[in-house]
N, C-alpha and C positions, 0 to 999 in steps of 0.2 A: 482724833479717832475716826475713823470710815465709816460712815452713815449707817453700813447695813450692821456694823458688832455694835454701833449706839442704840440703834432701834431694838436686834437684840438680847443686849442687856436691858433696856429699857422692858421690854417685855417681858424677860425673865423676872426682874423685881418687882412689877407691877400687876403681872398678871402670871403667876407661875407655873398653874395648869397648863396656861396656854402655851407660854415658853416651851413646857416638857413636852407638849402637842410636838409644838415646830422643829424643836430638835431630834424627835422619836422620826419624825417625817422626811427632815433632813439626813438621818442614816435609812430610811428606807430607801431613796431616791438615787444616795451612792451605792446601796448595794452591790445594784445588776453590775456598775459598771466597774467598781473591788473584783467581783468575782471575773470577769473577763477578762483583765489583766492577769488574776489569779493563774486561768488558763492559760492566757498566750506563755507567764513566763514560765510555767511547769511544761508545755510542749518544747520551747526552746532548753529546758535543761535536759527532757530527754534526748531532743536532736544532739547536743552537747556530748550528752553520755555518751552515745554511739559513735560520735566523731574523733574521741579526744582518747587518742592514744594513752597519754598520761591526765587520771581524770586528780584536778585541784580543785576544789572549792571553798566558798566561802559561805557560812551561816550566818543569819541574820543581815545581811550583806547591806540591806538598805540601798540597792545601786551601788556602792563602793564596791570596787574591786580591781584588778590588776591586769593586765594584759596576761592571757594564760590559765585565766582563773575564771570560774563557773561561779555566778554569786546566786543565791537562794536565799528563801526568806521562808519565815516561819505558816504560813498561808500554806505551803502545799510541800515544805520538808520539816518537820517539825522537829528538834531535838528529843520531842519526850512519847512520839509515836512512831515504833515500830515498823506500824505498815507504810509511812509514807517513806522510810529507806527502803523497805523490800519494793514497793513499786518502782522504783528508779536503781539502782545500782543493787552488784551481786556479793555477797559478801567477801570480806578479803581483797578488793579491788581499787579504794578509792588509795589515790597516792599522798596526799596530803590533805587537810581543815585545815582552815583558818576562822579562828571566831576573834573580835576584838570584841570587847564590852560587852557581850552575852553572858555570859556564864552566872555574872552575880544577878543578874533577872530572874535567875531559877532557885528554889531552894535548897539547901545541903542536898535532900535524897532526890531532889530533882536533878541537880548536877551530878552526882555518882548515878543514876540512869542514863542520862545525856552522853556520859564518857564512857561509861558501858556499850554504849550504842554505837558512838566513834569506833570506839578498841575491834568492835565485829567489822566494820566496813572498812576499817583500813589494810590495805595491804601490808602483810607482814615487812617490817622495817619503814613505812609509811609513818607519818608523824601527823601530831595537832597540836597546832599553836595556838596558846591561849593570851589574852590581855584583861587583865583584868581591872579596876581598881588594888590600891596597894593598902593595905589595911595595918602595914609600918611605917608609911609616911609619920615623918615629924611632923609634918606641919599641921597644926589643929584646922585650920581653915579651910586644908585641903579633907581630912576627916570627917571636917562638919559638911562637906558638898557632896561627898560620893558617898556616907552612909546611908542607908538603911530608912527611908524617908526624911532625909536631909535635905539641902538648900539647894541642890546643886541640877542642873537640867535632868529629867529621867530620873532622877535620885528617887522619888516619890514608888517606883516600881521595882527597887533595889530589896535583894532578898538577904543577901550577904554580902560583907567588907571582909575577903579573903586576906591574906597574909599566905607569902611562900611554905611556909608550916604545915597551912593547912589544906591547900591546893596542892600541894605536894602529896599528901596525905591521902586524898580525894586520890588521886592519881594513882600511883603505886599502888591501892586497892582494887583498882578495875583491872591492873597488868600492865601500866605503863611504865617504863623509866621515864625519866623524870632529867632536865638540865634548865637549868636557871638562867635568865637571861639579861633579864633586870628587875631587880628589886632592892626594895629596904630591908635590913637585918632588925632585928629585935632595940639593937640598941639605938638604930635609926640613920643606918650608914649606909649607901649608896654602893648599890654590887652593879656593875655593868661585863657584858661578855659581846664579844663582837659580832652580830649576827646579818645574817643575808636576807635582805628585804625581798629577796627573790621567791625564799625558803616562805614567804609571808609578810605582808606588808602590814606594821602596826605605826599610825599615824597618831596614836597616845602615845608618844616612847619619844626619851631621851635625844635622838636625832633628829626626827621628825614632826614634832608636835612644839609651833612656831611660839607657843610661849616659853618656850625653854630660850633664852638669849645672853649670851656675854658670857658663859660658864655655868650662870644660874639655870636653877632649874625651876621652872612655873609649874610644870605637869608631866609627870610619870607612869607608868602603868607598871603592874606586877606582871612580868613577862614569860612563859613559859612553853618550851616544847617539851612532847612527850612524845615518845617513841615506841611504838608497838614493834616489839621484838620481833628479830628476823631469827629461824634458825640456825641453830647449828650446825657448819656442814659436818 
């Protein structure tokens, strides 16, 4: 273990005040420098805006994203605010979302606002591709890792274990249609459809996610686009 997490934890059990001291001290000290990143990368997604002919983005992006694609994070586009889409894009405009593993971070009525909030910024016939956790996985092990403060990394901040059912459902409510991409069915049987990693790149899915080997499958996601209707001509 590295000297400075022994010390610590050494002082967290021995002295706990003190501990909460150092740690209170230690997010005072990264603040300034969270927020200035904050800034560089919200000025870079406006420059983004303005430049990109066809605007794609990606929520919650963490860095991950695709050549093509505008990635964002929760710090200055938020899903469940409003004003931080009116600040940056016009309604009706954006061409494509991409969220992996977002969606179950948020509550039921937090997610039907969040996709409320997509369905207004997307361009008519524009889409959002979701990944979720699969909440019909057979596998208990895999159930036990991805629910609901389960075992499983980030699981601890997990609001919901969707199932196609129900994110479907989610969906179709806001105004979306709805196409399946990959998922488990109820009685636990593997639906795949052939989709273009171009359209959104989900790196928990069937192809892509390097535990999957020999035919087997190690890890899955519930995969879904939804499509905000184009009119009629």
């Amino acid at each position: 273990m590295p000297l400075d997490l022994y010390c610590n934890g050494f002082i967290k059990n021995t002295h706990p005040t003190l501990g909460n001291l150092i740690a209170f001290l230690g997010r005072i000290m990264r603040r300034p420098r969270m927020q200035h990143r904050t800034k560089l990368a919200a000025r870079r997604l406006r420059r983004a805006v303005k430049s990109e002919a066809s605007l794609r983005i990606v929520v919650g992006s963490s860095g991950v994203f695709s050549p093509g694609w505008i990635p964002t994070d929760i710090e200055y586009l938020n899903l469940l605010k409003p004003a931080d889409w009116q600040s940056f894009f016009r309604v009706n405009t954006v061409s494509a979302i991409l969220a992996e593993h977002v969606w179950e971070h948020l509550t039921a009525p937090e997610g039907a606002t969040a996709a409320g909030l997509c369905f207004k910024y997307l361009r008519p016939g524009g889409h959002l591709r979701l990944a979720v956790p699969d909440g019909f996985n057979p596998d208990p092990a895999y159930r036990e890792w991805v629910r609901p403060g389960g075992s499983g990394m980030g699981a601890d901040d997990h609001k919901m274990l969707y199932t196609h059912e129900s994110l479907t459902r989610l969906l179709t409510d806001r105004g979306f249609t709805v196409d399946l991409l990959e998922y488990f069915d109820a009685a636990g049987t593997f639906h795949f459809t052939d989709w273009d990693p171009a359209d959104g790149m989900i790196h928990r899915s069937r192809r892509f996610d390097p535990r999957n080997q020999d035919g087997k499958l190690g890890y899955t996601s519930l995969i879904i686009d939804a499509h905000k209707p184009a009119p009629l001509d």
